[in-house]
C-alpha positions as CSV (number, residue, x, y, z in Angstrom):
1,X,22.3,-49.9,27.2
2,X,19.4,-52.0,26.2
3,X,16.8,-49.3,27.7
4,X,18.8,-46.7,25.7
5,X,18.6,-49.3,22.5
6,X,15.0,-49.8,23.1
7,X,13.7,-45.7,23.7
8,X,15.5,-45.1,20.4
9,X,13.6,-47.7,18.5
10,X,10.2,-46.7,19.9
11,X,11.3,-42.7,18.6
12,X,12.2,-44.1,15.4
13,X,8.7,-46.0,15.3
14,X,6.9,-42.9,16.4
15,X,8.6,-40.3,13.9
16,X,7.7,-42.8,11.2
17,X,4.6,-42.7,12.3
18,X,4.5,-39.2,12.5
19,X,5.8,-38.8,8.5
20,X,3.6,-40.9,7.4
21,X,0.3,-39.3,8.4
22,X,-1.2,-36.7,6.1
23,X,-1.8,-33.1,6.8
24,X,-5.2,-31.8,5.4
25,X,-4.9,-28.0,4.5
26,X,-8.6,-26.7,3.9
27,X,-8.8,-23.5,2.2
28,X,-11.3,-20.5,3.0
29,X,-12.2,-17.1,2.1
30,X,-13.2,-14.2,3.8
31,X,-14.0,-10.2,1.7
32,X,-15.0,-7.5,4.5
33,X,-16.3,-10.4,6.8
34,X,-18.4,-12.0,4.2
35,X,-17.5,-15.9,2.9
36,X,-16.1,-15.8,-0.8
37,X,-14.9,-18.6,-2.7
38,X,-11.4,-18.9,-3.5
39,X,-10.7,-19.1,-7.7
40,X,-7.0,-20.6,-6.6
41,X,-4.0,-21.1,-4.0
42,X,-1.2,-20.8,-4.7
43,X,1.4,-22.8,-2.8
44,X,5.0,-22.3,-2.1
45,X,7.7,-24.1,0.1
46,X,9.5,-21.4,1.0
47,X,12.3,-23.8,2.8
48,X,13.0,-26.2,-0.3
49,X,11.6,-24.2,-3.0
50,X,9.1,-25.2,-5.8
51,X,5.3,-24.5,-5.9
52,X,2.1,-25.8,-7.0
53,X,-1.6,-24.3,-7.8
54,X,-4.7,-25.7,-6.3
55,X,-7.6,-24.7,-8.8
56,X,-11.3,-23.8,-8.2
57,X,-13.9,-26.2,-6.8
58,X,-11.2,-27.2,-5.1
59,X,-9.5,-26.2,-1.6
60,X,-7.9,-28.5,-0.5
61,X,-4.2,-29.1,0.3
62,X,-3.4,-32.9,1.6
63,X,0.8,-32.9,2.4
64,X,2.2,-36.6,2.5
65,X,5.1,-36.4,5.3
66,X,7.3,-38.9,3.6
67,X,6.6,-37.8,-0.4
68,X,5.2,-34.2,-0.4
69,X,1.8,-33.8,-2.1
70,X,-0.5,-36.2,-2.0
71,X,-2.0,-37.6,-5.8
72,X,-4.6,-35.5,-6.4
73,X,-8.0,-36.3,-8.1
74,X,-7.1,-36.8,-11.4
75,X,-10.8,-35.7,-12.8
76,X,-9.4,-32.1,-11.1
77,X,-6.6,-31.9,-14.2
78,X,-9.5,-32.3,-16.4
79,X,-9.2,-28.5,-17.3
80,X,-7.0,-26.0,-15.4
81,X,-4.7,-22.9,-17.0
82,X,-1.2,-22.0,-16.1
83,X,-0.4,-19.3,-15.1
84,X,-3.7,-17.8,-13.2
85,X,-4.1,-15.3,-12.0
86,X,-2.1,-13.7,-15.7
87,X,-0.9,-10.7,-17.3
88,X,-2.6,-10.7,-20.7
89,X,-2.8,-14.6,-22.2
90,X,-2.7,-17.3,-20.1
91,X,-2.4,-21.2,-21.6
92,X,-5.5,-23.4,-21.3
93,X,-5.3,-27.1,-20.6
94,X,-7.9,-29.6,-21.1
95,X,-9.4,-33.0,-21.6
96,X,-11.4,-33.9,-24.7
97,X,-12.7,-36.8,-26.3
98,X,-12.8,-37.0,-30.2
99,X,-15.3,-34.6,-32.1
100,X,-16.4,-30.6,-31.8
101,X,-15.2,-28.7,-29.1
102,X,-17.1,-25.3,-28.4
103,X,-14.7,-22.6,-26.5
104,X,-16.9,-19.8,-25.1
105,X,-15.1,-16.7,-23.3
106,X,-17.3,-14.5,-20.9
107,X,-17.1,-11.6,-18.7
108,X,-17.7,-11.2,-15.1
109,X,-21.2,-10.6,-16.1
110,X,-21.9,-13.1,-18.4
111,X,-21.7,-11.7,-21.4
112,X,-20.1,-13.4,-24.2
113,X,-16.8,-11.8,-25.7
114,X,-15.8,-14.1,-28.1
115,X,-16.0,-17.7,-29.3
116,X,-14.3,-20.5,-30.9
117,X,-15.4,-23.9,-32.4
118,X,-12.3,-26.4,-33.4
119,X,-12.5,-30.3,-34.4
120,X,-9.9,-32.3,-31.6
121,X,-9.0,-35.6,-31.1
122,X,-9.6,-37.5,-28.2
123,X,-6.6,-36.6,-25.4
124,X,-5.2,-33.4,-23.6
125,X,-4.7,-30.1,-25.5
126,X,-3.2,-27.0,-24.9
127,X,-5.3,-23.5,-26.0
128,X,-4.3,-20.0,-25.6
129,X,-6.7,-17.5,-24.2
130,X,-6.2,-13.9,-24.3
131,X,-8.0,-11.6,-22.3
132,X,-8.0,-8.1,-24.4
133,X,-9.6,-6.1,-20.4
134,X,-8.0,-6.9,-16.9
135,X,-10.4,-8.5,-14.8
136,X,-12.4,-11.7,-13.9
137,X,-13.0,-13.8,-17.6
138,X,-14.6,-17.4,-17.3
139,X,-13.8,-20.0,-20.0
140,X,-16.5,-22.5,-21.1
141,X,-15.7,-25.9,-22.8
142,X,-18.7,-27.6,-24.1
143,X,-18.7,-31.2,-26.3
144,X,-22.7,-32.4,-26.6
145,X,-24.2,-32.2,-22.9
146,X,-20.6,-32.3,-21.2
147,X,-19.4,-28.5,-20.2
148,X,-16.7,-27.6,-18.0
149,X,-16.0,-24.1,-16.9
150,X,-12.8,-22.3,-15.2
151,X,-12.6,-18.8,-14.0
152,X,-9.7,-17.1,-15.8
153,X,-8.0,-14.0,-13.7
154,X,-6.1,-11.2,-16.1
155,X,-4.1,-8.7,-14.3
156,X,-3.2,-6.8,-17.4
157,X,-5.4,-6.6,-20.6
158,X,-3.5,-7.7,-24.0
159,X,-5.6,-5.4,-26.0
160,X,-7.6,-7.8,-28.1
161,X,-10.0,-11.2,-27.7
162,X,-8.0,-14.3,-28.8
163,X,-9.0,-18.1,-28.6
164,X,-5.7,-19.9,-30.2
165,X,-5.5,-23.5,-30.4
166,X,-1.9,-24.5,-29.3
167,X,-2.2,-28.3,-30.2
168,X,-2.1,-31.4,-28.6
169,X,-0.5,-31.2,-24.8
170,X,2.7,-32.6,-24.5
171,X,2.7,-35.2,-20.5
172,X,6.6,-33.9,-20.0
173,X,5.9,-29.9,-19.7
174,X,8.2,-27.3,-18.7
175,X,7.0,-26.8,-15.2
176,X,4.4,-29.4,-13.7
177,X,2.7,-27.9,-10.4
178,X,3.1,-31.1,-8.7
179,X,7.0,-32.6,-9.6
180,X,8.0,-29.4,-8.7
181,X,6.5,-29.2,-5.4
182,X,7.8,-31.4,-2.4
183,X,7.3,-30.9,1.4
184,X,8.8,-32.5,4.6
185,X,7.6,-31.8,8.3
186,X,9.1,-28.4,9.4
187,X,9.6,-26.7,6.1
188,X,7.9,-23.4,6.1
189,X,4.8,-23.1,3.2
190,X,3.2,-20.2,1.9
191,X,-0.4,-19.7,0.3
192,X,-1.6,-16.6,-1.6
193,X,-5.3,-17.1,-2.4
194,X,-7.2,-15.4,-5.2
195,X,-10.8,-15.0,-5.8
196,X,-12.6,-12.3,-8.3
197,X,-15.1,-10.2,-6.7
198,X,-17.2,-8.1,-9.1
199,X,-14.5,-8.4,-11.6
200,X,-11.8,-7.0,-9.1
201,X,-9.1,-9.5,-8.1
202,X,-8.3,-10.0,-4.5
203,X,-6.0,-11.7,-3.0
204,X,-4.1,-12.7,0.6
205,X,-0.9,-14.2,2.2
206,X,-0.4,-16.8,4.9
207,X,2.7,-18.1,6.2
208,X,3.2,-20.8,8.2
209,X,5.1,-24.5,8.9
210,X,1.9,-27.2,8.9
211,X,2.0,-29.3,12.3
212,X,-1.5,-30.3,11.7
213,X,-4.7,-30.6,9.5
214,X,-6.3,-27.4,9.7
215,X,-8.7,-24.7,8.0
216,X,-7.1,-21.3,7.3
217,X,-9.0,-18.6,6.2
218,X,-7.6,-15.7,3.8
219,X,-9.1,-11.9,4.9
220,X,-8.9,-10.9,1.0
221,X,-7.7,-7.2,-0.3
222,X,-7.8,-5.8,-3.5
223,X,-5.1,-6.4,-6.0
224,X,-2.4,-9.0,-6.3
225,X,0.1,-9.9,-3.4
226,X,3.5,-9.8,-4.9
227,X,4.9,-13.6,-4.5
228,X,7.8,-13.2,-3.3
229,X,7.4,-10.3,-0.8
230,X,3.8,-10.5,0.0
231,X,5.1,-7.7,3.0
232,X,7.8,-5.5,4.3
233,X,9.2,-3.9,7.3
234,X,11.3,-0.8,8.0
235,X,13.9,0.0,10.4
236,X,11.4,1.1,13.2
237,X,9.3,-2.2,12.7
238,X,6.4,-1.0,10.6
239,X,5.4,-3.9,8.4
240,X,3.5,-2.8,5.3
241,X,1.5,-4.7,2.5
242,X,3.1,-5.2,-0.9
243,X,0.6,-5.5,-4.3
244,X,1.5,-6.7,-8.1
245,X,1.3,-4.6,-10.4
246,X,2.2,-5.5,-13.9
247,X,6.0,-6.2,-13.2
248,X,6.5,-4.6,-10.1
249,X,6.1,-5.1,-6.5
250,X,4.7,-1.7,-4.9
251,X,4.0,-0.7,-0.9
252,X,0.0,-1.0,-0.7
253,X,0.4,2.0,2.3
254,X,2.5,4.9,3.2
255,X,5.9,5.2,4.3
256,X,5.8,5.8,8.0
257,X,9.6,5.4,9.2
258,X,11.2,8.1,11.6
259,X,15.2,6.9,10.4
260,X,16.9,6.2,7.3
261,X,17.9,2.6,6.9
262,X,21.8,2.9,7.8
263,X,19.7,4.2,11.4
264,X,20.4,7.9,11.2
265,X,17.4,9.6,12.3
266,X,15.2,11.8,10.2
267,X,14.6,15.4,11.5
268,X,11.3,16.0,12.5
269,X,10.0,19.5,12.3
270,X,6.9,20.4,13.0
271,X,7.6,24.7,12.7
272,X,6.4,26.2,9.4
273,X,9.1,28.6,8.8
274,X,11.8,26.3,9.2
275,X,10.3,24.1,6.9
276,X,9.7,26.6,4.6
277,X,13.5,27.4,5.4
278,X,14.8,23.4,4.4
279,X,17.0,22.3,1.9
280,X,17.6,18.7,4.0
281,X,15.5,15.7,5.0
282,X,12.3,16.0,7.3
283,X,9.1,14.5,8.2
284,X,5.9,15.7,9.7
285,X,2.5,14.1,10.5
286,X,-0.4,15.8,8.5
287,X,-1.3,19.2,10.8
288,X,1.4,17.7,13.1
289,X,-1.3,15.1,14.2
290,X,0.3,11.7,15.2
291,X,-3.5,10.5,15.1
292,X,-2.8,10.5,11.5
293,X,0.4,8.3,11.1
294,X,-1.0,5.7,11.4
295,X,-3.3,5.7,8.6
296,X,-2.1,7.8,6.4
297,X,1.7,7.8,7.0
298,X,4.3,10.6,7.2
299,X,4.6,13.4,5.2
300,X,8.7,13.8,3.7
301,X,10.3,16.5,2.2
302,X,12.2,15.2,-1.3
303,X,15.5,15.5,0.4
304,X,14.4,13.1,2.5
305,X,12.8,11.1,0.1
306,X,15.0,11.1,-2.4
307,X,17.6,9.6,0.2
308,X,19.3,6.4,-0.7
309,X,18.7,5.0,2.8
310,X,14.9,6.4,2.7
311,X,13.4,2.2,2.0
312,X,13.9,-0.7,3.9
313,X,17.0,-2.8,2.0
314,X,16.1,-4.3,-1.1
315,X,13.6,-1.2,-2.2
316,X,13.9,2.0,-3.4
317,X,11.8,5.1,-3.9
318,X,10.4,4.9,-7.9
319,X,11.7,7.3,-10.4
320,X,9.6,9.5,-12.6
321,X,9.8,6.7,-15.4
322,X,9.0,3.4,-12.6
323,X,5.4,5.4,-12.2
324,X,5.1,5.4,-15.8
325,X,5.7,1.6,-16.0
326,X,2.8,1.5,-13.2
327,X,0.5,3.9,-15.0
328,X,0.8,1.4,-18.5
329,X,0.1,-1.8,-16.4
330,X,-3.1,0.3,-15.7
331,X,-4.0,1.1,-18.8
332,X,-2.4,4.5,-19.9
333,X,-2.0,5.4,-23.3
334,X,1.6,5.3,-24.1
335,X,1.1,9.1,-25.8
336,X,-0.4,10.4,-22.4
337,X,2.5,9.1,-20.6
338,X,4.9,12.1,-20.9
339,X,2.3,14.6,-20.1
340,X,2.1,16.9,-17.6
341,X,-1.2,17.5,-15.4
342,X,-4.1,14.8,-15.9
343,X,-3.3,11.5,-17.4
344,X,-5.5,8.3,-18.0
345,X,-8.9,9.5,-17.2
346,X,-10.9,7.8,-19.9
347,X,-9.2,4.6,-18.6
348,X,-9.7,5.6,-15.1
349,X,-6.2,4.5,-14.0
350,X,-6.1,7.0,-11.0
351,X,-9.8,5.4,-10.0
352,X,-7.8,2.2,-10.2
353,X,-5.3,3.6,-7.8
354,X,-8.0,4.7,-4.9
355,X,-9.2,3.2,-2.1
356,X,-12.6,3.0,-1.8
357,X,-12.9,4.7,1.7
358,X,-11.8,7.6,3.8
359,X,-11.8,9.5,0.2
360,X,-14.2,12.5,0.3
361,X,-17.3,12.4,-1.9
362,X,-17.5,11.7,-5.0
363,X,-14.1,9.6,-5.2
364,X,-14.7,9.7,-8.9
365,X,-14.1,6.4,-10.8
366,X,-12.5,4.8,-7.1
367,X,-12.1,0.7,-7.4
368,X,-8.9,-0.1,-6.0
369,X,-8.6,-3.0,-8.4
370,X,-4.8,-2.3,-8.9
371,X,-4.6,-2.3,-5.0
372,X,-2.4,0.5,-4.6
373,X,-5.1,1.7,-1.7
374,X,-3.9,5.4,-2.7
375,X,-5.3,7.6,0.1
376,X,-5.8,11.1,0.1
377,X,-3.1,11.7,2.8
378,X,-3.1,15.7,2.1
379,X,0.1,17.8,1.4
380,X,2.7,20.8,3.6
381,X,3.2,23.4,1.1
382,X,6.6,24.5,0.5
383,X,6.0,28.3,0.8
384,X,4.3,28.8,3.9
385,X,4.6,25.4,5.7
386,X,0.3,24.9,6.1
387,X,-1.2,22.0,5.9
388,X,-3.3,21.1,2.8
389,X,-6.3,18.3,1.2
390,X,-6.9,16.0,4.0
391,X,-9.6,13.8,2.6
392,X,-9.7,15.4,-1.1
393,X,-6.3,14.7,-2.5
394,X,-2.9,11.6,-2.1
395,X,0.4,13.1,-3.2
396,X,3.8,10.4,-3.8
397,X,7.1,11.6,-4.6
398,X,9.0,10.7,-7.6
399,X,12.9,10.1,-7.4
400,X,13.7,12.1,-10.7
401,X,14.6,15.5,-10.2
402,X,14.1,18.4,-12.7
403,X,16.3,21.6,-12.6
404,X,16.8,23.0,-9.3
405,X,14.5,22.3,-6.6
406,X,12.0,20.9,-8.3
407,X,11.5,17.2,-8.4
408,X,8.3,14.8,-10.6
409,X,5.3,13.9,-8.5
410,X,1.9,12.1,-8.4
411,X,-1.4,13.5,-7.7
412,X,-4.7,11.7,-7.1
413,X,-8.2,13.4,-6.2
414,X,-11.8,12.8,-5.1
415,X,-12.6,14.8,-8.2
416,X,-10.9,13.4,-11.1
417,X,-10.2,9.3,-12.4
418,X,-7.1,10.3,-14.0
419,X,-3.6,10.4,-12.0
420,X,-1.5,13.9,-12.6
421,X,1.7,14.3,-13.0
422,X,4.3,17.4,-12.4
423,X,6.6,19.3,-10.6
424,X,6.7,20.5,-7.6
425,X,9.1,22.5,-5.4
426,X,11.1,19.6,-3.5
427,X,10.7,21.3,0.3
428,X,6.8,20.3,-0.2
429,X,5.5,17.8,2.4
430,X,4.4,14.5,0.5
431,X,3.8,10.9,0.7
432,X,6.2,8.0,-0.3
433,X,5.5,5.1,-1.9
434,X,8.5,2.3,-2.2
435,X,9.5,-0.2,-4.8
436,X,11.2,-3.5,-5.1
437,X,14.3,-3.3,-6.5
């Protein structure tokens, strides 16, 4: 009994122990195998809930066992903005003492867009910045020889410039990154990192429950992981990426599954004339190549596509009016929205949409700064069943059906920075993009 007594007392001593050393998370970047700096991280306890930001120079993530974070440097609160990345105005917080404070807002080049001079007290204060372009802004705060300067990352443009001075900063705020965030030994954590890359935000997702102090390196992509479902996976296993944009959380690649989610199995038919001949769900691989699928997915008819049971649980394929809300986050004029044929090609919201590779010349206006990594997948043509585009053109299918046998579609191409929309007959052959309900 007293060897039992004793062996529990030395666990007890050694978990302890255990809590009360800290775990060093050190953040690093990679974009197409070359070292970029991170502009944040993002972290989440996806066990216990609550989240807190880690801001650029810094990259480091020290977890106390016994009382979650660690205190960080308080010099590091000297000037940080919540939320960032941001749609459209983000709020700026910073340390001044007493006298003139010079705001200067720049572009990813350098070059000014707008500033603002204000007399402040010595203390914190709170300043709104509003980015009128998406993109990678940086903020400078200069009083006499002292400058400090944080790189601001807008998702969505507001449509104007605007430097607003919000006052002095109240301590007790509405969310504080660090109260809210707690950890314990064997909750689960994730970090998305961000960093701007010639004014294009990137981004990446780890997951993972921290045994020890560690580096982790993020392989960036364009665009914004979405938060809360940074991926996806469909009945048969196929795990795609999953981008921000605006308000929505989209598939960053193709639909590729071979059943419906309530595990009936999709007809594959790989005849022209009977596809020609459908008026029920089917899939193909581009030229009936399954060297394809994996890149560029499967190719659906709309009754299979416009099946309730076509996306994993929890999504949905988007109706006529979800790609409109897409097309606005990117810039499209409201008036343009309705149209049929080319859309948005002064704003270059199709160009947004592309990836920047397997595209042929001249990919028009192609960024990939929405991260949408559109690719030009090709198309089966209703009327004779041939094979279409590989290379030149992406097609998606739209849920919203008009008349009979015609349902709304999108259309990008190597020629043209726009994205069209129209109808098409529904036993066409295209791809499928879902969306988070």
């Amino acid at each position: 009994m007293k060897r039992i007594f004793t062996l529990v007392l030395v666990l007890f001593i050694l978990i302890g122990h255990v809590r009360s050393q800290n775990i060093t998370i050190t953040f690093e970047a990679a974009l197409n195998g070359t070292a970029i700096p991170l502009d944040s991280i993002l972290v989440m306890n996806l066990t216990a809930g609550g989240d807190t930001t880690i801001y650029f120079p810094n990259n480091v993530l020290v977890l106390d066992g016994t009382t979650g974070i660690a205190p960080g440097n308080p010099s590091a609160m000297a000037m940080q903005s919540w939320p960032n990345p941001f749609a459209g105005s983000t709020d700026l917080v910073l340390s001044a003492t007493s006298g003139e404070l010079l705001l200067t807002l720049h572009d990813a080049t350098g070059r000014v867009l707008k500033r603002h001079a204000l007399e402040v007290a010595e203390g914190m204060h709170r300043i709104r910045i509003g980015c009128g372009q998406p993109g990678m802004h940086l903020l400078t705060a200069r009083q006499g020889a002292v400058s400090r300067t944080v790189r601001l990352m807008a998702t969505e443009g507001q449509g104007a410039l605007d430097i607003q001075y919000n006052g002095p900063w109240a301590l007790v705020r509405a969310k504080d990154a660090r109260s809210l965030f707690t950890w314990t030994p064997g909750e689960e954590l994730r970090y998305i990192g961000y960093a701007a890359d010639a004014g294009i935000v990137h981004s990446a997702v780890i997951d993972e429950i921290p045994v020890a102090t560690a580096t982790r390196i993020f392989d960036l992509f364009a665009g914004l992981a979405c938060p809360d479902a940074p991926t996806v996976t469909d009945i048969d296993g196929n795990t795609y990426p999953v981008v921000q944009v605006g308000n929505q959380c989209w598939m960053a690649a193709n639909l590729r599954t071979t059943r419906y989610r309530d595990g009936s199995t999709i007809p594959h038919v790989t005849d022209n004339t009977a596809w020609t001949q459908l008026s029920t769900g089917a899939w193909c691989n581009y030229d009936n190549n399954p060297g394809h699928d994996a890149t560029y997915g499967k190719l659906y008819n709309w009754y299979a596509a416009a099946n309730p049971n076509i996306c994993p649980q929890g999504w949905h394929m988007p109706t006529d009016a979800e790609w409109q809300q897409l097309e606005l986050a990117l810039g499209m004029p409201a008036a343009e929205l309705n149209s049929p044929g080319w859309r948005g090609v002064v704003q270059n919201v199709g160009g947004n949409m592309k990836a920047t590779t397997l595209w042929n010349a001249p990919n028009i206006g192609a960024t990939n700064e929405s991260g949408f990594s559109g690719l030009p997948g090709g198309l089966r043509y209703s009327y004779d069943g041939y094979f279409y585009s590989l290379g030149n053109d992406g097609d998606w299918w739209s849920a919203s059906e008009s008349g009979a046998e015609y349902a709304w579609y999108r259309h990008l191409s190597n020629l043209n920075a726009g994205i069209y929309r129209n109808l098409n007959n529904e036993r066409s052959g295209f791809c499928v993009r879902c969306l988070r309900d």
